[in-house]
N, C-alpha and C positions, 0 to 999 in steps of 0.2 A: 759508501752508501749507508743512508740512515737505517738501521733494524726498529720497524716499527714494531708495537707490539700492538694484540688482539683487539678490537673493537671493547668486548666487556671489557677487559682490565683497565684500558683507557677512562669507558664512561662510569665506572663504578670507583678509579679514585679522584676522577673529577667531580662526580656527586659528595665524596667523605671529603675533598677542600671545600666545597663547598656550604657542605653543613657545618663543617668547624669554623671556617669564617661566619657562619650567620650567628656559632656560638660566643665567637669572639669578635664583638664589634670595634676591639682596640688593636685589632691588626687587619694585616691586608697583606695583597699577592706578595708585597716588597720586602713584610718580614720574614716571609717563605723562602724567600729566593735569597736574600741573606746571609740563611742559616745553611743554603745548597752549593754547586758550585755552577748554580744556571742563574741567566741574567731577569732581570725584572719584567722585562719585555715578553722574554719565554714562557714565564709561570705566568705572567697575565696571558697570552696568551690559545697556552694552553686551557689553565681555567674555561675562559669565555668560550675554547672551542672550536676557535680560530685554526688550530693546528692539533694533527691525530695526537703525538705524543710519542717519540724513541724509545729503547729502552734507557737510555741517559737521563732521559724527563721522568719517565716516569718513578723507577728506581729512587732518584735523589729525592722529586716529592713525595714518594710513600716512606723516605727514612725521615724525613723533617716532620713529618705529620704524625709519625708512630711517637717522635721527639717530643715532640708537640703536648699529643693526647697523653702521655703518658707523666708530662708535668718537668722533664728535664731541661726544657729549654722553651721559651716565650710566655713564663709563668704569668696567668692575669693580671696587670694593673701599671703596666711599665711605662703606657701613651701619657703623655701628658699628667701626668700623676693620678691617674683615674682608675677608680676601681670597678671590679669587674667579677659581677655574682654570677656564676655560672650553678646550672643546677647535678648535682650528682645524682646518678643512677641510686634509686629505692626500690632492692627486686621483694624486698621482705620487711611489712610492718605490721606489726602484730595488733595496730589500733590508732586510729587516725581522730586526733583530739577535737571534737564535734562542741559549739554554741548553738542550740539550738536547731536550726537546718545548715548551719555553716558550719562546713569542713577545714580544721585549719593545715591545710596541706604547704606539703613543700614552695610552692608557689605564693600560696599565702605570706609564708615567712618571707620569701625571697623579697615582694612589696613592701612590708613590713620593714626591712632593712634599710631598703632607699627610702622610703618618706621620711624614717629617723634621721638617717645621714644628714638629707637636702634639710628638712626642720631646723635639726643642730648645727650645722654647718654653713645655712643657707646657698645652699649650691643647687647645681643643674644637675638631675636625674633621668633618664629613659629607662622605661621597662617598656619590654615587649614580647609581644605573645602571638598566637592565634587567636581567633574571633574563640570564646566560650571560655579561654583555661581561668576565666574569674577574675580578670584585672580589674574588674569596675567593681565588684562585690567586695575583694580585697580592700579597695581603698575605702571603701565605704564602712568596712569592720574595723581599718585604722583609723579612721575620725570619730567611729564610737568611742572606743576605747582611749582617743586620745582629747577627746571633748573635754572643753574646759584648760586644758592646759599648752594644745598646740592651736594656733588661729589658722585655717585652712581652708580654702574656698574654689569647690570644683566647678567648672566651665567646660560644657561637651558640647565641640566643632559639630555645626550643622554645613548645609551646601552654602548657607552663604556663608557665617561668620568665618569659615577655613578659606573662603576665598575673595571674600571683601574686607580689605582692611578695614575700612573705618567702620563697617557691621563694628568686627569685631574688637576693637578700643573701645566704640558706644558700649558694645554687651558686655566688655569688664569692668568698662567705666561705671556702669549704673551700681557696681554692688559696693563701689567707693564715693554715692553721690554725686559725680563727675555730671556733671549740667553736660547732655550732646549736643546741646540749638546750635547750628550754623554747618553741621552735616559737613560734608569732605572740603571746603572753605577753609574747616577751622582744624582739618583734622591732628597738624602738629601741634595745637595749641591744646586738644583734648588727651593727646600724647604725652605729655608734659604734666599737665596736671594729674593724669592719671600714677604718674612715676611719683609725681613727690603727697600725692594722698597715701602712695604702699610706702612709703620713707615715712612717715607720721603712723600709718597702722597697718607694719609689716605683715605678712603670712606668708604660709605656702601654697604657691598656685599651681592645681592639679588640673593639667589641659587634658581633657579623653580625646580619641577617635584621632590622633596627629597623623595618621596615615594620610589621611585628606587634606592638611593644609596646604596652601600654597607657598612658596622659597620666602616671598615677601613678609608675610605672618610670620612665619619662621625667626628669620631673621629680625624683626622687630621684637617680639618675646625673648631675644640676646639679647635686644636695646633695651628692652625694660631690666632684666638681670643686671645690667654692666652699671645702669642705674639706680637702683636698692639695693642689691645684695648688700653691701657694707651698709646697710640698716635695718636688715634680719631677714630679708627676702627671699626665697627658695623656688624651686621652681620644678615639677617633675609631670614629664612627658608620656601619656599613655598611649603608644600605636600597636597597631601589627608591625610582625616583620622588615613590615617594605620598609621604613625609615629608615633602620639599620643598614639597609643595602645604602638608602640615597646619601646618609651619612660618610659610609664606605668609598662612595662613588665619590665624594665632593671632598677632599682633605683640605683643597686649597679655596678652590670658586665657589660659590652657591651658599653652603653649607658649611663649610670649613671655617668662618668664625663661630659659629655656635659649637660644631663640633669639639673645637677644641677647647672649648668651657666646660663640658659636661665633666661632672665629679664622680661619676656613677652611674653605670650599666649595669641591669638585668633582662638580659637577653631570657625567658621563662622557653621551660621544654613541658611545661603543662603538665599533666594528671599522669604519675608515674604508674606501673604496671603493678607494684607494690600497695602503692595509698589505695588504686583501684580494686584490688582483692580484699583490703583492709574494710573498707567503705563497704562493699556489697553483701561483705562477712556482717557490720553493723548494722546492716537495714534489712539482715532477717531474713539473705538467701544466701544460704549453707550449699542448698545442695545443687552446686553446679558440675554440669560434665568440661572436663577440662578443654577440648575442644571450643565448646562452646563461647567457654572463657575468651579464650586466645580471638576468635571471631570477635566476639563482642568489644575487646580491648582494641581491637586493630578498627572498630568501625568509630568506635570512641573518639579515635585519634590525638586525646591527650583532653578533650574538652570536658571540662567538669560538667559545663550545662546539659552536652548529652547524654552525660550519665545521668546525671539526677532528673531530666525529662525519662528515659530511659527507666529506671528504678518507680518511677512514679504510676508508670504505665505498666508496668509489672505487678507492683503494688495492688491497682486499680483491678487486673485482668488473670493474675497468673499467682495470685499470694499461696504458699504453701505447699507448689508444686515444683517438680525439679527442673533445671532452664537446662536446654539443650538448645543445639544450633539451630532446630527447628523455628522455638522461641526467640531465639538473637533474628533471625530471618526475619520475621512474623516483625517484629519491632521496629527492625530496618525499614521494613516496607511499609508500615504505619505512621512513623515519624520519618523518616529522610525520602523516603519515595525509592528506597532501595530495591531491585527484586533478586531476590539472591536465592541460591540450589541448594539444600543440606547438607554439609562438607563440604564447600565452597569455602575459602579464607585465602 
């Protein structure tokens, strides 16, 4: 007879695989079960949830994963020779290096890293985040700073361009002069021409919003790479989360020629708890009750935009006075439509 164990301990280290996979988008249930003495089929599905979990299951996946997190075995970059930025815990920083209104936070760096790589390398990039932790401001601080000396040219999927092809060859074509007359007729021949304009006047093509495209887009954007890259072509991908999953999910069908192009992963964990103390110390509030903090950090949820909406509205309504959970409430319920109790968190 199998000894099952408890409900919590099941669904609590079925949640810790599953954040460590979403942090590591170069592995999967396979390298788990590998490193264990359970079959592939088991840790798939357990993961999904398919089955409670023995103490045999779950034992061997909380040893592989303590293996894991702790860097002694499945160290980042081993799939297909790809690297793999993951972001480290920041509990304490004493000053978070500010341009202006932009914060150059860990995350910032983290982009920063891959546009150089795919630039100088011309290779395939993903970074992904949650909606707010600054992907799009990030790159947008990397083409300042790198103006003039890297050619780069960003395109943000709307509903159609993410799901109509030829929208979307028209709308990269146009910023290579690519003539679109003859509409989906002609669309392999606007294809074509479009490949050998980026072979004459390479750059890096920064796609936003990839959570939304369709398999098809997808997989053409590996046809344009497989055809410029060896004449300085680059290529990096900005979604949320979810692509990492569809990535994960497709190694072979679907996704799995692109996938296994990519040269570079930064899966972003957003606005660390550290930069966030760092940040609210710089914009001139001192005096928070720690409570409050903890509250405010957890509604945050890692998003720079709500903080700095957040801080703006404080600015605006609260400057010079001390923020307690009252105040985090009060904000909540202003901006997110929260309604939260005092000592609630």
């Amino acid at each position: 007879m199998v000894r099952q164990e408890r409900a919590e301990v099941t669904d609590r280290l079925r949640a810790d695989v599953k954040s460590f996979l979403a942090s590591r988008p170069d592995l999967g249930n396979c390298e788990l079960a590998a490193h264990s003495s359970l079959a592939d089929r088991t840790v798939r599905a357990f993961v999904s949830g398919d089955i409670l979990g023995g103490h045999t299951v779950v034992s061997e996946l909380r040893r592989v994963l303590d293996l894991a997190k702790a860097g002694d075995i499945l160290q980042p970059g081993a799939r297909n020779g790809a690297v793999v930025l993951t972001d480290t815990a920041v509990e304490r920083v004493r000053r978070v290096r500010k341009a202006g209104a932009f914060y150059q936070t860990q995350s910032v760096r983290r982009v920063a890293e891959v546009m150089d790589f795919c630039a100088e390398q011309s290779a395939i990039g993903v970074i992904t985040g949650d909606f707010g932790v600054g992907k799009s401001e990030a790159v947008a601080a990397w083409r300042k700073a790198n103006a003039g000396k890297t050619d780069s040219l960003v395109l943000e999927f709307d509903q159609f361009s993410s799901r109509n092809i030829i929208d979307f060859i028209c709308l990269l074509g146009a910023s290579f002069g690519v003539d679109r007359a003859g509409g989906s007729a002609n669309g392999g021949k606007l294809f074509r021409e479009l490949c050998e304009r980026l072979r004459k006047s390479p750059c890096l093509l920064i796609l936003d919003q990839c959570e939304r495209v369709s398999l098809r887009i997808l997989d053409l954007i590996r046809q344009i790479w497989d055809r410029t890259h060896d004449a300085g072509v680059g290529v990096v991908l900005l979604s949320s989360p979810v692509l990492l999953t569809r990535m994960n999910q497709s190694r072979i069908a679907d996704l799995g020629a692109l996938t296994s192009r990519v040269g570079i992963f930064a899966p972003l964990a957003g606005l660390q708890r550290g930069e966030m103390a760092a940040i609210v110390k710089q914009e001139d509030f001192t005096e928070v009750d720690e409570a409050a903090f903890d509250l405010w950090y957890k509604l945050t949820g890692g998003s720079m935009r709500r903080l700095m909406r957040a801080l703006d509205l404080l600015k605006a309504k609260h400057v010079g006075k001390r923020v307690t959970e009252k105040t985090i409430a009060g904000v909540a319920g202003h901006l997110w439509g929260m309604s939260l109790r005092e000592g609630e968190a």
